[in-house]
C-alpha positions in Angstrom: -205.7 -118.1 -93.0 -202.1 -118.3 -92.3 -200.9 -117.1 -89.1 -197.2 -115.0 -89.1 -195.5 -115.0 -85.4 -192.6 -112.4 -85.4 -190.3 -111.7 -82.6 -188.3 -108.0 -83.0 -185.5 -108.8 -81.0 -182.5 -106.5 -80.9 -180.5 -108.5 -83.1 -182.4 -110.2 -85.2 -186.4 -110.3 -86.1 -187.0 -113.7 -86.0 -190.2 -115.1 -87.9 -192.4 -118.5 -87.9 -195.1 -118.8 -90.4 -198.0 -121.5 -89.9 -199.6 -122.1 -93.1 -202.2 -125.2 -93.8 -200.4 -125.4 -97.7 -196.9 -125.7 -96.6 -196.5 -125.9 -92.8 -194.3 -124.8 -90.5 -191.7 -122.3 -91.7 -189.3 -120.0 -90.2 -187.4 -116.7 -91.4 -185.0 -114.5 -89.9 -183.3 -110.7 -90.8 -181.3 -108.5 -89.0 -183.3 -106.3 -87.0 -183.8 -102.5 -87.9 -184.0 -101.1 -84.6 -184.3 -97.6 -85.8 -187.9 -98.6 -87.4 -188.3 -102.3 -86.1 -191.4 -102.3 -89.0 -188.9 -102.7 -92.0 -187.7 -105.6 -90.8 -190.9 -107.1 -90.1 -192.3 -105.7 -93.8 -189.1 -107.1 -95.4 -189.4 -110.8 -93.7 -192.8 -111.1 -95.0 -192.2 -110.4 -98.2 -189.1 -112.4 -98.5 -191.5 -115.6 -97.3 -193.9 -114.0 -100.3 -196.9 -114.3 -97.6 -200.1 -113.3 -99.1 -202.1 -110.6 -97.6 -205.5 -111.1 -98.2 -204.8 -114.6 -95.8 -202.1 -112.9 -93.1 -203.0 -112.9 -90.0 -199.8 -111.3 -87.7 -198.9 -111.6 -84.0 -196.1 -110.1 -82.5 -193.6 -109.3 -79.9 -192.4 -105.9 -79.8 -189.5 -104.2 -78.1 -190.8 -101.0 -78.9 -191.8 -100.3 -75.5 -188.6 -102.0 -73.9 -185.8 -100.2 -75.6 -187.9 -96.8 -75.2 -187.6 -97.1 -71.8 -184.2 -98.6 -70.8 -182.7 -96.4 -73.1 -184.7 -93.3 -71.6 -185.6 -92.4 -74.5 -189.4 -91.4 -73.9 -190.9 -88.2 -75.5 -192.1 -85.3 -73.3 -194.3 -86.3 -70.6 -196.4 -84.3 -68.2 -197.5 -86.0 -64.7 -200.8 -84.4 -63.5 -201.2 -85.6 -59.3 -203.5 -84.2 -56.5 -201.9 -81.1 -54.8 -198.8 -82.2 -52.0 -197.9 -84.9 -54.2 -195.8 -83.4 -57.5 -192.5 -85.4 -55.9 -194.3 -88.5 -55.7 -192.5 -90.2 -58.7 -189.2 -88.8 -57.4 -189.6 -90.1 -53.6 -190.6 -93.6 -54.6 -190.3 -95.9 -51.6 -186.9 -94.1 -50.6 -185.2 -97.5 -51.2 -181.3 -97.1 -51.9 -180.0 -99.3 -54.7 -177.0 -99.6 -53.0 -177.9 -99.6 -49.1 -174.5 -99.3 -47.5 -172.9 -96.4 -49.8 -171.9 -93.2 -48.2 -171.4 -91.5 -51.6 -174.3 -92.7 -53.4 -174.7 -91.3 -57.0 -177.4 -88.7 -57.8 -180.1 -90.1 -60.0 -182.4 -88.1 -61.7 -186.3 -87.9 -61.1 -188.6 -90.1 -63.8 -190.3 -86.9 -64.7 -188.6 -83.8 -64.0 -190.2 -81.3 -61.2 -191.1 -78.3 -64.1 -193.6 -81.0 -65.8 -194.9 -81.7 -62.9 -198.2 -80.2 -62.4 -200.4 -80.0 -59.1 -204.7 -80.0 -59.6 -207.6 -80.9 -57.2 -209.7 -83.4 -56.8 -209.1 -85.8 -54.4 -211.0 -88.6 -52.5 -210.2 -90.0 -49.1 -209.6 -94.0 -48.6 -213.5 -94.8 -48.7 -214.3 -92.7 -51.1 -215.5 -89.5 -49.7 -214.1 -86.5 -51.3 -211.7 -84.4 -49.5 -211.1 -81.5 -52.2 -213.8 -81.3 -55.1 -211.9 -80.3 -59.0 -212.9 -77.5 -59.6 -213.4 -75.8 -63.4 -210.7 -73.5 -62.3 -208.7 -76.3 -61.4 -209.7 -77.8 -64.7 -209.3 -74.1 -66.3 -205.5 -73.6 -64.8 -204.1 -77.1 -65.8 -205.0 -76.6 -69.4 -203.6 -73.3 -69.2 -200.2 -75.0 -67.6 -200.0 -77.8 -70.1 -200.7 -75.0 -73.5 -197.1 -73.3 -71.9 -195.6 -76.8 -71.5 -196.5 -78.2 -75.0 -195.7 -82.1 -73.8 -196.4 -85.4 -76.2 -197.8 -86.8 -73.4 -199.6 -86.5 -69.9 -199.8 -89.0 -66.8 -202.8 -88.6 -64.5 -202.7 -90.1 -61.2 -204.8 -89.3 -58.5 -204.8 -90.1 -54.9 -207.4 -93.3 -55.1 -208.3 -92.8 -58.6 -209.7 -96.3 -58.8 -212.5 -95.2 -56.4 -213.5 -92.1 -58.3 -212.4 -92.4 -61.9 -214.7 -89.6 -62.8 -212.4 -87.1 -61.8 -209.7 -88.7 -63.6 -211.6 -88.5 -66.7 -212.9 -85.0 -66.3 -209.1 -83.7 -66.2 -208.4 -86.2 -69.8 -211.2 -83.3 -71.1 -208.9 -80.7 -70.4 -205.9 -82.1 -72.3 -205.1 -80.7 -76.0 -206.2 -82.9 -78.7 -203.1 -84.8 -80.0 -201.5 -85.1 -77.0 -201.6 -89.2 -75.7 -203.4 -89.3 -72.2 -202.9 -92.2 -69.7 -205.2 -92.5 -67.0 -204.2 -94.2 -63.9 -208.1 -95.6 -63.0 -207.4 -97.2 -66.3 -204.2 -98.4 -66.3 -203.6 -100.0 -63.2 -206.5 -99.2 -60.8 -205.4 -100.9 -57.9 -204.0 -99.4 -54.4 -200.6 -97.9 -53.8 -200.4 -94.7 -55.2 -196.5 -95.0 -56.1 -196.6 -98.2 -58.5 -200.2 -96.8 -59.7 -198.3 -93.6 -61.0 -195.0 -95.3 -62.6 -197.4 -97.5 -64.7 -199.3 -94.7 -65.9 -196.0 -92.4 -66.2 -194.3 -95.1 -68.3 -197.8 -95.7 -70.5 -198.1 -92.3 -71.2 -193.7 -92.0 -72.1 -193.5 -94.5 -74.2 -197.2 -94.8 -75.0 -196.4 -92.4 -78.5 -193.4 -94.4 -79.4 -195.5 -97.6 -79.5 -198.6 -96.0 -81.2 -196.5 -94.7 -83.8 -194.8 -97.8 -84.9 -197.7 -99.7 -84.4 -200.1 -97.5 -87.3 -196.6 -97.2 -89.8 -196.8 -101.5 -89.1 -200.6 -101.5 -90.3 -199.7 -99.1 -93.0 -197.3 -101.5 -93.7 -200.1 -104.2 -93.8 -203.4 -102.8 -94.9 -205.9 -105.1 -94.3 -203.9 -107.6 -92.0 -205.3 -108.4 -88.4 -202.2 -107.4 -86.2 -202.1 -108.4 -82.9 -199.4 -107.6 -80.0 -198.1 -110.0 -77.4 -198.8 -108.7 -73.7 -196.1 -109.1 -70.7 -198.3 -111.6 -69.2 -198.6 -113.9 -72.2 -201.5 -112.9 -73.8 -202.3 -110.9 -77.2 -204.5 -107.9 -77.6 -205.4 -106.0 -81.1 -202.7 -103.6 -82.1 -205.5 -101.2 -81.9 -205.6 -101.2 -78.2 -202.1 -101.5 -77.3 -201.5 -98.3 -79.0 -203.2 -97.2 -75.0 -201.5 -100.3 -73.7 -197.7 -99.8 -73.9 -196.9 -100.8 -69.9 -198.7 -103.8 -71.1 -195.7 -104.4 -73.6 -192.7 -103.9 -71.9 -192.3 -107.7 -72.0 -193.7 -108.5 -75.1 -191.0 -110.4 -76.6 -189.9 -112.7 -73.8 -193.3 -113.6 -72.8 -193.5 -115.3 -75.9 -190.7 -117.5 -75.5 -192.1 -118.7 -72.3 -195.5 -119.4 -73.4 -193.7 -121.5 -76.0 -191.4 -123.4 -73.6 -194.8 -124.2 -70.9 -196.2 -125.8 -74.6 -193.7 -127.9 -76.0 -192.4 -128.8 -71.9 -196.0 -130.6 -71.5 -195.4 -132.3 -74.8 -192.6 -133.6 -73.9 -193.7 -134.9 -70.5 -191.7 -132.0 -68.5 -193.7 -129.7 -66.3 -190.8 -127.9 -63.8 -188.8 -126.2 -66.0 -185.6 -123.4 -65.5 -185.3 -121.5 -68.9 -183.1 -119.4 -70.6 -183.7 -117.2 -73.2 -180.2 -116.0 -74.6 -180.6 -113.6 -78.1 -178.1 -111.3 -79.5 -178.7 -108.6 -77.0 -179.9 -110.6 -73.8 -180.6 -113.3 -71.8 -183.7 -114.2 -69.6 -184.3 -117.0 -67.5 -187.6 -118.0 -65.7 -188.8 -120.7 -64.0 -191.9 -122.5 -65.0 -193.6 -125.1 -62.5 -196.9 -125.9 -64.0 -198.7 -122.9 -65.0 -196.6 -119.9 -66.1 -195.9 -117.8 -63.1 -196.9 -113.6 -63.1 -195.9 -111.4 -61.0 -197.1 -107.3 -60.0 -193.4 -106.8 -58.7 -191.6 -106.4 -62.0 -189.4 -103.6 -63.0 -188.0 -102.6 -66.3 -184.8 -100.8 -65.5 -184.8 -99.1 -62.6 -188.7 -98.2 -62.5 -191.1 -100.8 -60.5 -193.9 -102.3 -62.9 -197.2 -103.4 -61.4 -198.9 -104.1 -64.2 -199.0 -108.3 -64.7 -196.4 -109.8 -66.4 -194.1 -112.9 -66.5 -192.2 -112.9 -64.1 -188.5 -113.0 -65.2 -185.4 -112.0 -64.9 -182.9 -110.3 -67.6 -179.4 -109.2 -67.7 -177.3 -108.1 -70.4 -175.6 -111.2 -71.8 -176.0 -112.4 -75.2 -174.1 -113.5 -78.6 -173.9 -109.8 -79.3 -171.9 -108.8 -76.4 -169.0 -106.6 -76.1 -166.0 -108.4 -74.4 -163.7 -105.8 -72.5 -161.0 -105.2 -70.1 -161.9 -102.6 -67.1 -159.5 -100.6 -65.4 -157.9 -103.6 -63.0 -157.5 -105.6 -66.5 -159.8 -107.9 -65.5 -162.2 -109.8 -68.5 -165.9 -108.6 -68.6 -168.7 -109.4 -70.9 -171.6 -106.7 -71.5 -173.7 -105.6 -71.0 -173.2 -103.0 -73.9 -174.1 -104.9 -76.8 -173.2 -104.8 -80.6 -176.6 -104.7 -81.4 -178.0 -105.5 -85.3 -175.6 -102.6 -86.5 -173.0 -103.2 -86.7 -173.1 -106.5 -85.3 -170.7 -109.0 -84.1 -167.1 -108.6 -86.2 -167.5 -111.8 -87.5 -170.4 -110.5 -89.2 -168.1 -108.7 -91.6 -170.4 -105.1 -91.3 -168.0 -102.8 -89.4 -167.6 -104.6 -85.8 -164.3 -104.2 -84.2 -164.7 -105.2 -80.8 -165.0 -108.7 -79.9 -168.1 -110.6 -78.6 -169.4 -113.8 -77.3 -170.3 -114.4 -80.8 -166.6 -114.7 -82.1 -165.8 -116.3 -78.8 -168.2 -119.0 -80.1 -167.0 -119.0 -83.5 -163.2 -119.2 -82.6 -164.0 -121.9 -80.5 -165.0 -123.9 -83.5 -168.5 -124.2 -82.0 -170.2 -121.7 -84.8 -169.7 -122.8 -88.3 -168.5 -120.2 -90.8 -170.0 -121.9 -93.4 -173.6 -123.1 -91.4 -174.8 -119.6 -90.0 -178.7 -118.8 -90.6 -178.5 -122.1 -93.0 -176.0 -120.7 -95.2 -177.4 -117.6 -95.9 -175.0 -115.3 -94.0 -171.6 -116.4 -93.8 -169.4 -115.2 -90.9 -165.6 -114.1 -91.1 -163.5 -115.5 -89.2 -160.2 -113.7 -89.8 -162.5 -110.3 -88.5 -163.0 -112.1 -85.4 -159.6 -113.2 -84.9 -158.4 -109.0 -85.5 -161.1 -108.3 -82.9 -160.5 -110.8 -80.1 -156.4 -110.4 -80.3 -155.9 -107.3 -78.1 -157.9 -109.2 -75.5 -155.9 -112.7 -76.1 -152.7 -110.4 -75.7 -153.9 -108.4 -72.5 -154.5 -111.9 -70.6 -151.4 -113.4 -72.1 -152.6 -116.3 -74.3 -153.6 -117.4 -77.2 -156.5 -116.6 -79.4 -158.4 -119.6 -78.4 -157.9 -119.1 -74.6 -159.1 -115.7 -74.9 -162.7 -116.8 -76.3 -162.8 -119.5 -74.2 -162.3 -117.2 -71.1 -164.6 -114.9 -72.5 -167.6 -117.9 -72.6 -166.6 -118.5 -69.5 -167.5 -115.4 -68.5 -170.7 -115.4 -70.1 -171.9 -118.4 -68.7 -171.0 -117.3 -65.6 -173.1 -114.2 -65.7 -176.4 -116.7 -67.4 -175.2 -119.1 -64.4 -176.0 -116.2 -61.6 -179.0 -115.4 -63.1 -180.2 -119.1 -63.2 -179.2 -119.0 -59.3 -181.4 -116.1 -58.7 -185.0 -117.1 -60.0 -184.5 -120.5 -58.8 -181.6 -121.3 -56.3 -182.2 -118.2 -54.5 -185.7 -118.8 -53.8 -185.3 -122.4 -52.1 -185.9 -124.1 -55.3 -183.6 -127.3 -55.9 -182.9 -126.8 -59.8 -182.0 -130.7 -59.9 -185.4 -131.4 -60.1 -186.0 -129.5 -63.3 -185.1 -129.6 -66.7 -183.0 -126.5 -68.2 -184.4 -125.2 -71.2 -182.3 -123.3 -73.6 -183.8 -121.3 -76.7 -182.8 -118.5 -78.2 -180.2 -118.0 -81.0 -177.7 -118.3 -79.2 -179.0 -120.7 -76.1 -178.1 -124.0 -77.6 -174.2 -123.4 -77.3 -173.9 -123.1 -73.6 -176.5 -125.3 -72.1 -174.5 -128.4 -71.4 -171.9 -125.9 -69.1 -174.9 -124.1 -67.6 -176.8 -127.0 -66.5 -173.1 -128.7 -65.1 -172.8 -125.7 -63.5 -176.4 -125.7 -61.8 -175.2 -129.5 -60.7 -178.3 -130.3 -63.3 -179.0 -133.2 -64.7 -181.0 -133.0 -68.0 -182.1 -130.2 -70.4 -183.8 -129.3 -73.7 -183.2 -127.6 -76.8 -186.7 -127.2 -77.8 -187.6 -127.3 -81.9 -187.3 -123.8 -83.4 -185.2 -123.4 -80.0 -183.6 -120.3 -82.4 -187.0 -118.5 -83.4 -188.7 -119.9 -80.2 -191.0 -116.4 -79.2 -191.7 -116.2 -82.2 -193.2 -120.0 -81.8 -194.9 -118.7 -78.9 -196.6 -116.0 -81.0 -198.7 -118.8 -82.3 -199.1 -120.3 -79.5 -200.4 -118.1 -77.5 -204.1 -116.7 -76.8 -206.2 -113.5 -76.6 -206.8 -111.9 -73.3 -206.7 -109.7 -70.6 -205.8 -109.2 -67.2 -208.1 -106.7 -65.6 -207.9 -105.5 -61.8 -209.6 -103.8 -59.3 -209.0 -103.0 -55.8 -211.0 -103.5 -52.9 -209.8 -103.8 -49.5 -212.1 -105.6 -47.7 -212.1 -108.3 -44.9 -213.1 -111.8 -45.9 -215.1 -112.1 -42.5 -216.9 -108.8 -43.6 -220.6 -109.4 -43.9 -221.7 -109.5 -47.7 -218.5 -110.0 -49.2 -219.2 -112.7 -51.4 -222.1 -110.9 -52.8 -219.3 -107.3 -53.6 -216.7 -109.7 -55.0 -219.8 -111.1 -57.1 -220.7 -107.7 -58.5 -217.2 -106.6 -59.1 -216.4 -109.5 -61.0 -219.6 -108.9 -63.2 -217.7 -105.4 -63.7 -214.7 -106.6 -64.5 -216.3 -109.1 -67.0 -218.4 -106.5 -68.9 -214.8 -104.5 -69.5 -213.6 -107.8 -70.6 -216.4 -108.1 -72.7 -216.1 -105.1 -74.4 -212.1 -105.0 -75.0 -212.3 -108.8 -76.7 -215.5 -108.0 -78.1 -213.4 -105.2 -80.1 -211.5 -108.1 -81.7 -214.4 -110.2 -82.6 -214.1 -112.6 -79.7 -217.2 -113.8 -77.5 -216.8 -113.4 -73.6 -218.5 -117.0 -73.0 -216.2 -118.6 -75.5 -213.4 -117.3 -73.2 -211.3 -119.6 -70.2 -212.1 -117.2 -67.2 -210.2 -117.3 -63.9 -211.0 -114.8 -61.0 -208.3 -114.5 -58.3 -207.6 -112.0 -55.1 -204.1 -111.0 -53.7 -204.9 -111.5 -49.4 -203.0 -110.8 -46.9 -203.3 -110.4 -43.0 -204.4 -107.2 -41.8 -201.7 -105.1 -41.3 -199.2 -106.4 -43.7 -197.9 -104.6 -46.9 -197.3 -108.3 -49.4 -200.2 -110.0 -51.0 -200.6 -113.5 -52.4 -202.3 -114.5 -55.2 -205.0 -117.0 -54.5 -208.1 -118.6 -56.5 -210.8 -117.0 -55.7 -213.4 -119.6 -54.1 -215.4 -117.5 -51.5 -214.7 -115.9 -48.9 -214.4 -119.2 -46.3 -212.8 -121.5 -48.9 -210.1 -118.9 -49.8 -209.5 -117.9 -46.3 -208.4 -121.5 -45.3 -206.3 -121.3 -48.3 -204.5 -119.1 -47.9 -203.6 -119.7 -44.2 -202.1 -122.7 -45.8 -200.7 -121.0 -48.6 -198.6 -118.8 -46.0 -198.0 -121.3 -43.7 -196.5 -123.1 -46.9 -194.4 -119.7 -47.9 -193.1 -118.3 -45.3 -193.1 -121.4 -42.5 -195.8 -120.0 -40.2 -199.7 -119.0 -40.5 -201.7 -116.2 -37.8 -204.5 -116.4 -36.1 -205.5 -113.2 -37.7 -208.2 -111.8 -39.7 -207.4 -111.9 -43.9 -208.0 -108.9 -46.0 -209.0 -108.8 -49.7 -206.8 -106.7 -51.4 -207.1 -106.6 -55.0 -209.3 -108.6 -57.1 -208.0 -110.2 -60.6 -210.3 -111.4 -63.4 -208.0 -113.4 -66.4 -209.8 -114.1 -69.4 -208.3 -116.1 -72.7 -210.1 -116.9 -75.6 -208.8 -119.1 -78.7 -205.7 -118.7 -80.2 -204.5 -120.0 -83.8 -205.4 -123.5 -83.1 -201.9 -124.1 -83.4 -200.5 -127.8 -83.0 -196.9 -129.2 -83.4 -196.6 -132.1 -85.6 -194.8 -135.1 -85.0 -191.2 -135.5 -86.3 -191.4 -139.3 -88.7 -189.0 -141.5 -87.3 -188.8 -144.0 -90.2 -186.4 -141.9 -92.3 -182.7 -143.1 -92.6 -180.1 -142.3 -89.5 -177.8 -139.4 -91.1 -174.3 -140.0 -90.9 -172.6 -137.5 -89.4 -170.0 -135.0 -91.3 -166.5 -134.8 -89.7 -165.4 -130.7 -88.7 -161.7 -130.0 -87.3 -161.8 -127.8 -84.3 -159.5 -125.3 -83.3 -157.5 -127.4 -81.3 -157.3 -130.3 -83.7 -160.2 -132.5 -82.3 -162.4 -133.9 -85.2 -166.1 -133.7 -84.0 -169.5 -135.2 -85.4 -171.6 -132.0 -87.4 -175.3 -133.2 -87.9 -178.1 -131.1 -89.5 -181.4 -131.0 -87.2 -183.6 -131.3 -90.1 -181.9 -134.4 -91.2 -182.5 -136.2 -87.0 -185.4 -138.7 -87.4 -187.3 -139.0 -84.3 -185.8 -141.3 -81.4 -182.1 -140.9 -83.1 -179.7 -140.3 -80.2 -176.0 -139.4 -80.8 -172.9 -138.7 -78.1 -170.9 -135.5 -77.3 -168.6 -133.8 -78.5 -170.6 -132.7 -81.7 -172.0 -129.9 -83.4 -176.0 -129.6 -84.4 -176.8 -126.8 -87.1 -179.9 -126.0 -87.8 -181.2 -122.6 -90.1 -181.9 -120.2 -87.1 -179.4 -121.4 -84.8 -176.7 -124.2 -83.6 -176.3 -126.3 -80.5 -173.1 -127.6 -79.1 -173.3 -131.0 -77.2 -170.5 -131.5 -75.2 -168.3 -134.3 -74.2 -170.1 -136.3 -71.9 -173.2 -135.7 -72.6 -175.8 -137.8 -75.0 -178.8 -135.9 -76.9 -181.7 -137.7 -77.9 -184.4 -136.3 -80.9 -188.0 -137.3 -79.5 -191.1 -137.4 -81.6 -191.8 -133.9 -81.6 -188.0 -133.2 -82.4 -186.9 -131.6 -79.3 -183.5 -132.2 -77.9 -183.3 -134.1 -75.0 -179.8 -134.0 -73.6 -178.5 -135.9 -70.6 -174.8 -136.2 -69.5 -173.2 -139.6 -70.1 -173.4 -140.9 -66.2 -177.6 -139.7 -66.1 -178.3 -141.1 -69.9 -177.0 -144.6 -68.5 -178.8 -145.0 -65.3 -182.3 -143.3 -67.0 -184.8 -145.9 -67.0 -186.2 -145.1 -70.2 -183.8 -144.6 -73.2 -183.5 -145.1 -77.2 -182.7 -148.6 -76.9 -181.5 -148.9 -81.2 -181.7 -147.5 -84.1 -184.4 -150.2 -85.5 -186.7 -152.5 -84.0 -185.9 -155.9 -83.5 -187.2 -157.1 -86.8 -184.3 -154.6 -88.6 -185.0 -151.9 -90.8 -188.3 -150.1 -89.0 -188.6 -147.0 -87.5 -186.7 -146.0 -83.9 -188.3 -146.7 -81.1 -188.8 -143.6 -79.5 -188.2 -143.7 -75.4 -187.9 -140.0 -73.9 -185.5 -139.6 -71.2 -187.0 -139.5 -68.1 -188.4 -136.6 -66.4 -185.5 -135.3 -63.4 -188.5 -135.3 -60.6 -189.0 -138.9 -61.8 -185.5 -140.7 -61.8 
């Protein structure tokens, strides 16, 4: 079998192909956002991948670009009777709390597709107004006049009495995708509960159709999607499961950076993910953190995913001037098409690309391994008007606009970690994406820092994570419910079983045994009377009641003599993956010698090739490290070390020489052996 990970970014579609034969190998293409499958279809033949042995998982931002660009088809939101506005009322939360003025916004799902029906249940599960056949009779009249692409159903407590939920899906026209909210997310608050099933259902036809012209595409090949909480599902099912996929991409990346972080002896982490379009940074501590407070956009998401945050900053973005003259970077991109203007098709406004390139820091001659050469004298036409609007010369102009940038990644940084009492000293920045490598020496000087990692494949890294990661779900189901209550254990027992057998049956679909599968069951508590939850193991009812007195005494500096309710229970199940395994990088072959590039300014600095690094090689700042899929910059002051796994390990100059454990040589003592490899030490550790 060989096993394809693609990542469909909106730049590039980057691809890393694990075959027994040949190994490791990585691809990438401009992307073709219009139909991300041609690019996907034209990287695999270009690596001439068989398909009688293809086996594909992938990141899709289908379901992300559908949605932040509102482009969603026609979507019909079917609610109990009082509650058509529900969508539009929200949590009346301003975005901007203090503005007199503040700007109209209009409704997720505007109020003529918003239908009324009966049907609902009380919060124990009586029944308060029975559906009716004329209820059922009068919405399929409404929904023949409407003609949508797609209906939402989310009643008031569906997840007590999904029945009623599915009697309305009978009324629906065939054709027309159905999400069902006791389905999608059957957990309390009625809100969140209806945005996840309103953003399945809108995007849900986008994502099925690209998903079946994909397995057109590849007839035969098993095609799997990656979830927003890190793990894969059959493209058959995610056709239902686009909420799932809003993070599909990203998640990737992540899953790729907890791997190669524990190889490398580093478990607290601070990432950042910076593409052509993007950046996202996390923060990883252990186990990969989820979260049920997401948004994409504007719109909450509480289905499980990584929990992130994004912002528009990447090598594709637009540099520009607003109306006080002042220099801002994206978040408008210049996407695939027409791309940065040093990519010679049809860009004319400047981005942090050319910055980078004008800088000296991209090579002309180096880009995607030689493949795609950039032009330099395009960048130059595009970043002028902005050198002459801030008075200097070309090269101040890109490097005010990477200053910028990093600025903008910097904030970010500050706000998943920094902002939530987390000393970022103690961790090790990791910086992947294409264009990640040339500004984590100034982001991790500007987090005070002391370390960080450019991991191998750093430029196709979600892809990586494709391979690395594993089948599952995360299933749900709420129960509110007082640990002290007599019986619990026994109910959270024979939900779990419930919650098992629809865990069964969705892996079963992809071949995969339930009792081959890691299983971990978990409850979101909190005191009675509050509105947050935290996410505890679930060890019975007494074990995880003491827990999580300490667990909130640990959070928020205090714990209450109170009684703890159950809220919602979680059941995450993973099975095996690809069996994939990094190899170790030989460090017996000869120490390149470094090739000599003139900068902008004059400065001659060291270019190395990755590929040519042996393992335990370490070289000093200023210098430039190409590699196929992207190119890191290591800046004065700072020393980079290859370890055995060919990660990057990159200290500045003052940490590298106090660090207990460094390359000591090139050889051992006897002259002419291998390097003995040393890594740098973990931050917590020094």
């Amino acid at each position: 079998m060989i096993w394809l990970g693609v990542d469909t970014g909106g730049t590039f579609t980057d691809f890393v192909c694990l075959d027994e034969d040949r190994g490791i190998r990585v691809h990438k293409v401009l992307s073709t956002p219009e139909a991300p499958e041609r690019a996907i279809l034209e990287g695999i033949r270009a690596l001439g991948l068989p398909l009688d042995r293809l086996r594909v998982v992938h990141g899709s931002t289908v379901a992300t670009n559908a949605a932040l660009e509102g482009k969603g088809v026609r979507t019909v939101f079917v609610t109990n009777r009082g509650f058509a506005d529900l969508l539009t009322i929200g949590r009346q939360a301003r975005r901007e709390l203090y503005e007199l003025r503040p700007r109209k916004r209009p409704p997720p799902v505007p109020p003529e597709l918003c239908l009324e029906t009966g049907g609902r249940v009380a919060a124990d599960g009586s029944v308060i107004e029975p559906l009716t056949e004329q209820d059922i009779s009068v919405l399929r009249d409404a929904l023949e006049v409407l003609g949508p692409e797609a209906v939402a159903v989310n009643l008031v407590f569906s997840y007590l009495a999904p029945e009623l939920e599915q009697r309305l899906r009978a009324a629906i026209p065939d054709g027309v995708f159905c999400s069902l909210s006791s389905e999608v997310l059957p957990e309390v608050r009625e809100y969140e509960r209806g945005m996840a099933t309103w953003l399945n259902a809108w995007v849900g036809p986008r994502v099925a159709g690209y998903l079946r012209r994909l397995g057109a595409g590849l007839p035969g090949v098993p095609v799997s999607v990656m979830q927003s909480s890190g793990e894969t599902m059959g493209a058959e099912q995610a056709t239902g499961q686009a909420v799932r996929m809003l993070l599909s991409g990203p998640a990737g990346g992540l899953v790729a950076t907890q791997y190669l972080g524990e190889l490398a002896g580093f478990g607290r982490l601070l990432t950042f993910d910076m593409g052509g379009t993007s950046t996202d940074v996390a923060l990883i501590e252990g186990d990969l953190h989820l979260t049920t407070e997401g948004h994409i956009g504007d719109w909450p998401v509480a289905v499980p995913m990584m929990d992130m945050h994004t912002i528009g900053a990447g090598g594709g973005s637009i540099v520009w001037l607003d109306a006080g003259g002042m220099l801002q970077v994206g978040p408008e991109s210049a996407g695939a098409a027409p791309g940065p203007a040093c990519y010679g098709r049809g860009g004319q406004r400047p981005t942090v690309t050319d910055a980078n390139l004008l800088l000296g820091r991209l090579r002309s001659d180096a880009f995607l391994g030689g493949e795609m050469g950039l032009d330099r004298s395009g960048a130059e036409r595009a970043m002028r008007p902005v050198a002459e609007a801030l008075g200097g010369s070309l090269r101040d102009a890109a490097r005010a606009v990477v200053d910028v940038a990093n600025a903008h990644m910097a904030r970010a940084l500050r706000t998943i970690s920094i902002r939530r009492g987390v000393d970022t000293r103690e961790h090790l920045l990791v910086s992947f994406g294409g264009a990640g490598g040339l500004h984590v020496c100034e982001l991790a000087e500007a987090l005070q820092m002391r370390s960080a990692m450019v991991p191998v494949q750093g430029g196709v890294l979600s892809a990586l994570g494709m391979l690395a990661a594993r089948p599952g779900r995360q299933l749900s189901r709420t129960l509110m419910r007082l640990l002290d209550e007599s019986g619990l254990d026994e109910r959270v027992v024979a939900e779990l079983a419930r919650l098992r057998d629809r865990a069964a049956q969705a892996l079963g679909a992809e071949g995969i045994s339930l009792e081959a599968c890691e299983q971990q069951a978990s409850a979101d508590l909190r005191y009675q009377g509050q509105s947050y939850t935290l996410n505890l193991p679930w060890e019975g009812a007494v074990s995880t009641a003491a827990a999580f007195h300490d667990r909130h005494a640990e959070r928020y500096g205090h714990s209450l003599d109170q009684p703890v309710e159950l809220v919602t229970l979680r059941l995450a199940v993973r099975g095996s993956g690809s069996g994939f395994r990094l190899a170790e990088r030989p460090g017996d072959i000869p120490a390149p010698e470094p090739a000599l590039c003139r900068m902008p300014g004059g400065e001659a600095v060291s270019l190395y090739q990755r590929d040519a690094l042996p393992a335990g090689f370490e070289l000093a700042g200023p210098a430039i490290i190409a590699e196929r899929v992207a190119t890191t910059w290591v800046a004065r002051g700072w020393r980079c070390q290859v370890d055995r796994y060919g990660n990057l390990l990159l200290a500045s100059g003052r940490d590298a020489e106090q660090a207990p454990h460094q390359v000591t040589g090139q050889s051992d003592e006897s002259g002419g052996g291998p390097a003995r490899v040393h890594h740098l030490a973990p931050p917590s550790t020094r």
